[in-house]
C-alpha positions as CSV (number, residue, x, y, z in Angstrom):
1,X,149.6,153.2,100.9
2,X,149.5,156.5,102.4
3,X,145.7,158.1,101.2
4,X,142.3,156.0,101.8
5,X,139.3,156.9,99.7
6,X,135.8,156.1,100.0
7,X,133.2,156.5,97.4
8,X,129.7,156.2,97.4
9,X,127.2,154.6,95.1
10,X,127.6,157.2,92.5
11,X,130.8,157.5,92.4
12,X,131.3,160.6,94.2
13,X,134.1,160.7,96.7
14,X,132.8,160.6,100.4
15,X,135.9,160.9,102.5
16,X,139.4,161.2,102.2
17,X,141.8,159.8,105.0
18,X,145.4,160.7,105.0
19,X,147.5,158.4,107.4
20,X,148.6,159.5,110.5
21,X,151.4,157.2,111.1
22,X,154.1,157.5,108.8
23,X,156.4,154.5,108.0
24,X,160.0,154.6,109.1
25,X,162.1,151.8,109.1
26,X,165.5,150.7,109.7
27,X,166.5,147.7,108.8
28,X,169.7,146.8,109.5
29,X,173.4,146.2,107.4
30,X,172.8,150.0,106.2
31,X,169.2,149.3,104.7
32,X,166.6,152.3,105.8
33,X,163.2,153.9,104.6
34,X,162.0,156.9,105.5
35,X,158.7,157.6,104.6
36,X,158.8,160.8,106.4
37,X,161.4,162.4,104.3
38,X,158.9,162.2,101.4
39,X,155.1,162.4,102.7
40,X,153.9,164.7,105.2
41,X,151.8,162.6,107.5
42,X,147.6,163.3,108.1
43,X,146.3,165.6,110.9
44,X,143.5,163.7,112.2
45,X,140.9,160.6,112.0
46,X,138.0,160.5,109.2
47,X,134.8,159.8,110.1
48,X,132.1,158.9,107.1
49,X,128.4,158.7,107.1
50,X,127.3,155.6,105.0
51,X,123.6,153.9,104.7
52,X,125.3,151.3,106.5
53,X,126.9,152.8,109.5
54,X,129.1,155.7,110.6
55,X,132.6,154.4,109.3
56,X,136.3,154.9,110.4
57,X,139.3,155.3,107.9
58,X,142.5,154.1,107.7
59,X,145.5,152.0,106.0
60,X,146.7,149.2,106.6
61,X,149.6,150.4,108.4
62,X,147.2,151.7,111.0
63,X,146.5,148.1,112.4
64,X,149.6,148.9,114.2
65,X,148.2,151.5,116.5
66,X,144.7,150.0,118.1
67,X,144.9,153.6,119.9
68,X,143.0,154.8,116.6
69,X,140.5,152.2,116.5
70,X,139.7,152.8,119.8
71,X,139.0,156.2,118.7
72,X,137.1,155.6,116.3
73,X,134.7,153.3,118.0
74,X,134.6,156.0,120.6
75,X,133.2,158.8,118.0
76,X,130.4,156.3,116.6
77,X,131.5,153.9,114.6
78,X,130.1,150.5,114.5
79,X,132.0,148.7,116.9
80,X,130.4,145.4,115.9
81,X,132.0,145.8,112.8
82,X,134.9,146.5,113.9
83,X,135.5,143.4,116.3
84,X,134.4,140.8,113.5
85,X,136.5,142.2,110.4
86,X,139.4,143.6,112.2
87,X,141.2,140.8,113.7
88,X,140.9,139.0,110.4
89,X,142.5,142.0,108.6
90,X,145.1,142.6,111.3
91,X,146.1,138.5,110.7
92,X,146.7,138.9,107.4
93,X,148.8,142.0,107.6
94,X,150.8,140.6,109.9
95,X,151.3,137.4,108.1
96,X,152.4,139.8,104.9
97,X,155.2,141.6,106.8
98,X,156.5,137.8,107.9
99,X,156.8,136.9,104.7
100,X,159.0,139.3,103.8
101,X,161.1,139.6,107.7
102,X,164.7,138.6,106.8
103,X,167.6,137.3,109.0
104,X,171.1,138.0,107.9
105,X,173.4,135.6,107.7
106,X,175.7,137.7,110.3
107,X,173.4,137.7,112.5
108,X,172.8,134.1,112.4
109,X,176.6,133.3,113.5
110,X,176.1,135.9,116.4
111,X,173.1,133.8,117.7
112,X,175.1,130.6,117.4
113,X,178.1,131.5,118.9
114,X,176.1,133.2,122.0
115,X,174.2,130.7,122.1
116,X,176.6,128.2,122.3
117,X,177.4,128.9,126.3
118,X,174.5,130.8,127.3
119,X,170.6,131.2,128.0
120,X,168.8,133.1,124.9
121,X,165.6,134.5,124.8
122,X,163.4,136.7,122.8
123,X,160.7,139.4,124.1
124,X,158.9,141.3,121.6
125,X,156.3,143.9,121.3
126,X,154.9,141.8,118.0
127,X,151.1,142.1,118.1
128,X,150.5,137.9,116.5
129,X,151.9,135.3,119.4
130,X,151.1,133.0,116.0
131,X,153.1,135.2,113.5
132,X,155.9,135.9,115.3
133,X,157.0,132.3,116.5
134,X,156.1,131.9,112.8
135,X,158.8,133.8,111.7
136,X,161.4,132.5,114.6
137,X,160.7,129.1,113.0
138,X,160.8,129.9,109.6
139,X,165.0,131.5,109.9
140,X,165.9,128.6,112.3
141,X,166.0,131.1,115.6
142,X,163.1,128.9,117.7
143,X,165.5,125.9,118.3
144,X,168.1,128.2,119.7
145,X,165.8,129.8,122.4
146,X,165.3,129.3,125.8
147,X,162.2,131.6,126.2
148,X,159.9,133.3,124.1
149,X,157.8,136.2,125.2
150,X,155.2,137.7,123.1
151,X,153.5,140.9,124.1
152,X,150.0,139.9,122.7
153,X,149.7,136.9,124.5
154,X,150.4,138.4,127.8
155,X,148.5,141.4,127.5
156,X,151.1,143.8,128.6
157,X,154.0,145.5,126.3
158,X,157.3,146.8,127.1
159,X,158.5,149.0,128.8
160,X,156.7,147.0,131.5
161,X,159.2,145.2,133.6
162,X,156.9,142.0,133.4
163,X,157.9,140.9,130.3
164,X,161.5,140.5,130.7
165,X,161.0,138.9,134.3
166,X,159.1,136.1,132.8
167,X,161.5,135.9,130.2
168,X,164.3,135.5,133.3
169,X,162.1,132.8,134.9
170,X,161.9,130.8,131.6
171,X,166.1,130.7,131.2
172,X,166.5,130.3,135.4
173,X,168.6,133.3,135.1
174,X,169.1,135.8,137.5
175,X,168.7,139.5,136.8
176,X,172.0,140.6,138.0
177,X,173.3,138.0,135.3
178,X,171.6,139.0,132.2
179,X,171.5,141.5,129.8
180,X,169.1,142.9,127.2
181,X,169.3,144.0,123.6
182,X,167.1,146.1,121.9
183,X,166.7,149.2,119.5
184,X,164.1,150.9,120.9
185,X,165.2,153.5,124.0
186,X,162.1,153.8,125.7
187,X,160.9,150.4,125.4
188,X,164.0,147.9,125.3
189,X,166.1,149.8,127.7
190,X,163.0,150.6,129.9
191,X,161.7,147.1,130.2
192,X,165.5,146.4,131.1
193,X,166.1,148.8,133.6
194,X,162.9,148.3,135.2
195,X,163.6,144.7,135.8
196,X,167.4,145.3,137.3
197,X,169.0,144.0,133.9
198,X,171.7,145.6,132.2
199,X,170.6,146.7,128.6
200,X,172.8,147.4,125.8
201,X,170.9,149.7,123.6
202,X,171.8,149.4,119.4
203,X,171.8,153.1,118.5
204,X,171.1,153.0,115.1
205,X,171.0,157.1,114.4
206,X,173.9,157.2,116.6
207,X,171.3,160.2,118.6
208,X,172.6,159.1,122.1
209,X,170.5,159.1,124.8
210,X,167.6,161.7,125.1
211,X,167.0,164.1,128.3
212,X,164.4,161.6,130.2
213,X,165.0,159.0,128.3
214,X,166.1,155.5,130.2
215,X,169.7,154.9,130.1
216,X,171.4,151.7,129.2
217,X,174.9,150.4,130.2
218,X,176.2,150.1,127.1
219,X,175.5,151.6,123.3
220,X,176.4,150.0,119.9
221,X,175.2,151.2,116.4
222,X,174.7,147.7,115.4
223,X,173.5,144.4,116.5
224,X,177.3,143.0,115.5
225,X,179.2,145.1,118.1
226,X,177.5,143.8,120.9
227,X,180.2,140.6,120.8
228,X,182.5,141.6,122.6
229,X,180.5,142.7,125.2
230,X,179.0,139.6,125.6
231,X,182.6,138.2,125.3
């Protein structure tokens, strides 16, 4: 859904929101979508005046960023509102993309065989504690792990450093002895590098490493070539 529309009583169209956010994905053994390619993404929030309250629009996509919401409750809207119905519809959003979350089978063997000798653990950004071990569950990966740190239940997100040291005090691993995965530069790499842990960075554009950007030891293109690093 890219366009929100409210009408009133009458049927005449109130406000028209165009989402800000576009959807980009990549998702892995050559599967991508772009939604920026095709849609030119919305300028600004839309406020609307109702007989019920000043009102905020969005998608459902926006749940994502609570930086809008914020926003919005800033300008007027009904906050109330907002705190009652929004962690309901945030749930079930995030309980929608788990349903459809995959885990290749390559991947799978990677985890097994690195797990087999070492300390695994997961630290995510994911904005459900519930829903992601959920899905970790669900593909077999829980059993497998040592540690499992969820942004949302610690109330910070990466690139702080304090995620991936709890992470390290859960598997009684050292920095100096670890390393870190992750797609994202900024936030995977920073975490990393903030908490003396060599990251290897899966460069799926194949952009490299941006002026300002943190930089990680090593750089793959895919989750698969970090093997024989790992050895």
């Amino acid at each position: 859904m890219h366009t929100s529309v409210l009408f009133g009583p009458d049927g005449a169209r109130v406000a028209v929101y165009r989402k800000i956010h576009l959807f980009d994905i990549q998702l892995g053994e050559g599967a991508t979508h772009t939604e920026s390619s095709s849609v030119e993404a919305g300028g600004s929030a839309t406020l609307a005046e109702t007989p019920l309250a000043r009102v905020g629009m969005s998608v459902c996509y926006d749940l994502r960023f609570p930086g809008l919401y914020r926003a919005l409750v800033h300008a007027g809207c009904a906050a109330a509102l907002a705190e009652e119905v929004g962690p309901l519809i945030s749930r079930a959003h995030l309980r929608r993309l788990a349903s459809v979350a995959t885990f290749p089978a390559s991947h799978a063997a990677l985890l097994e065989r690195t797990g087999a000798d070492r300390a695994v653990g997961v630290i995510t950004n994911f904005d459900d504690t519930a829903t992601a071990y959920e899905i970790l569950a669900r593909h077999g990966i829980l059993p497998r792990l040592g540690a499992v740190v969820v942004s949302e239940a610690i109330g910070l997100r990466k690139p702080s450093p304090v995620l991936v040291r709890l992470a390290l005090r859960e598997l009684d691993v050292p920095a100096p002895d670890a390393v870190m995965i992750g797609d994202h530069a900024i936030e995977d790499v920073g975490a990393a590098n903030a908490a003396g842990v060599d990251a290897i960075w899966i460069d799926k554009t194949g952009e490299g490493v941006t002026d300002g950007n943190p930089t990680p030891r090593w750089i793959v293109r895919s989750l698969l070539e970090v093997a024989p690093i790992l050895g």
